[in-house]
C-alpha positions as CSV (number, residue, x, y, z in Angstrom):
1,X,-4.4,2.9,-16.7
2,X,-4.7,3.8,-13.3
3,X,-6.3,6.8,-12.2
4,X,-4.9,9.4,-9.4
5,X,-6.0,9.0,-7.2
6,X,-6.7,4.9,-7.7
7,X,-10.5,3.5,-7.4
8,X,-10.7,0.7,-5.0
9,X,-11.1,-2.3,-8.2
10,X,-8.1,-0.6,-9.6
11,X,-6.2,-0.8,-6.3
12,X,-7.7,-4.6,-6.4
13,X,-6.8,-5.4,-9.8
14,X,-3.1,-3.3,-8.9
15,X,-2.5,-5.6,-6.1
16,X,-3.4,-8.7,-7.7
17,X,-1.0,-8.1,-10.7
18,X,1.9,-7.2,-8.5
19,X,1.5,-10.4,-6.6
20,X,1.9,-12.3,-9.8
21,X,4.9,-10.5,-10.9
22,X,6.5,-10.5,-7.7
23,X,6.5,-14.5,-8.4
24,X,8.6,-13.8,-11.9
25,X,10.8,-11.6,-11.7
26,X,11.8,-7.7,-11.1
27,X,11.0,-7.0,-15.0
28,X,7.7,-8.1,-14.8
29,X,7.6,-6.0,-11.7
30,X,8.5,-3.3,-13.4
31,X,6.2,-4.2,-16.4
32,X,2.8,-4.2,-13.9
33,X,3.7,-0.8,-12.3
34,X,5.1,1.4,-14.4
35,X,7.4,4.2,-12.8
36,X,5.0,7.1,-13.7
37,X,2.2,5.5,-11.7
38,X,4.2,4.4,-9.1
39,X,5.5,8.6,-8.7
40,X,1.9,9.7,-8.8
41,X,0.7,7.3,-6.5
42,X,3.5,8.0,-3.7
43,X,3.0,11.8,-4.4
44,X,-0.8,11.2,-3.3
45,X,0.0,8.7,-0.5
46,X,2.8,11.6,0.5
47,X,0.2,14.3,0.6
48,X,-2.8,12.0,2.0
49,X,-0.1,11.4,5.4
50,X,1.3,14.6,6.2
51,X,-2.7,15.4,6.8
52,X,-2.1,12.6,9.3
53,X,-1.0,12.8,13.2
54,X,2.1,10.7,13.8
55,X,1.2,9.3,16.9
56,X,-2.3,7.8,17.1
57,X,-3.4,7.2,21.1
58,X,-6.1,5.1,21.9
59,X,-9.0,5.3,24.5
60,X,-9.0,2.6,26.9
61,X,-10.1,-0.7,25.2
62,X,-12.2,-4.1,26.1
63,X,-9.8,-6.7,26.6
64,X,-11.2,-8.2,23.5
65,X,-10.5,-5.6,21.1
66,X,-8.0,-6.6,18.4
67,X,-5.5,-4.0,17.7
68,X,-3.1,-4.6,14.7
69,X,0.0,-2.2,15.2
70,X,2.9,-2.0,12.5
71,X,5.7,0.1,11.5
72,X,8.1,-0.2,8.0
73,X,7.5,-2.9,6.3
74,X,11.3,-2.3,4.1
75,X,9.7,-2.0,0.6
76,X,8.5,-6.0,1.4
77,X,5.4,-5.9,-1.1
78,X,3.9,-9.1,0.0
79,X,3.5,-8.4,3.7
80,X,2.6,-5.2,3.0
81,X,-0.5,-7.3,0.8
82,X,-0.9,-9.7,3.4
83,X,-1.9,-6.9,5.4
């Protein structure tokens, strides 16, 4: 069972199993997040971001900073992993 909020190994061990059920099928989707967890974890992501300033602005930075910048990802699990 995952706790709410999630430790990091269970957000590890969360992550791994949805990337194998992703490559079976939407039941086993379903089977590896349950829709109670999946409710309490958006509830605590929900409440975690609307803490959060929408527009983050940057100071100037060396022209060899790497700055990763993204927006919806559509509910597209594996990029949002890849990430």
């Amino acid at each position: 069972m995952i706790s709410i909020p999630p430790t990091l190994d269970q957000v590890v061990a969360l992550q791994k199993s949805m990337l194998e059920a992703v490559q079976v099928g939407a039941e086993a989707t379903k089977n590896a997040l349950p829709a109670d967890v999946f409710v309490g974890l958006l509830r605590t992501c929900e409440a975690l971001l609307r803490q959060e300033p929408t527009l983050v602005e940057l100071e100037q930075l060396d022209a060899s900073t790497q700055v990763m910048v993204f927006g919806d990802t559509h509910g597209h699990f594996p990029d949002v992993a890849y990430m």
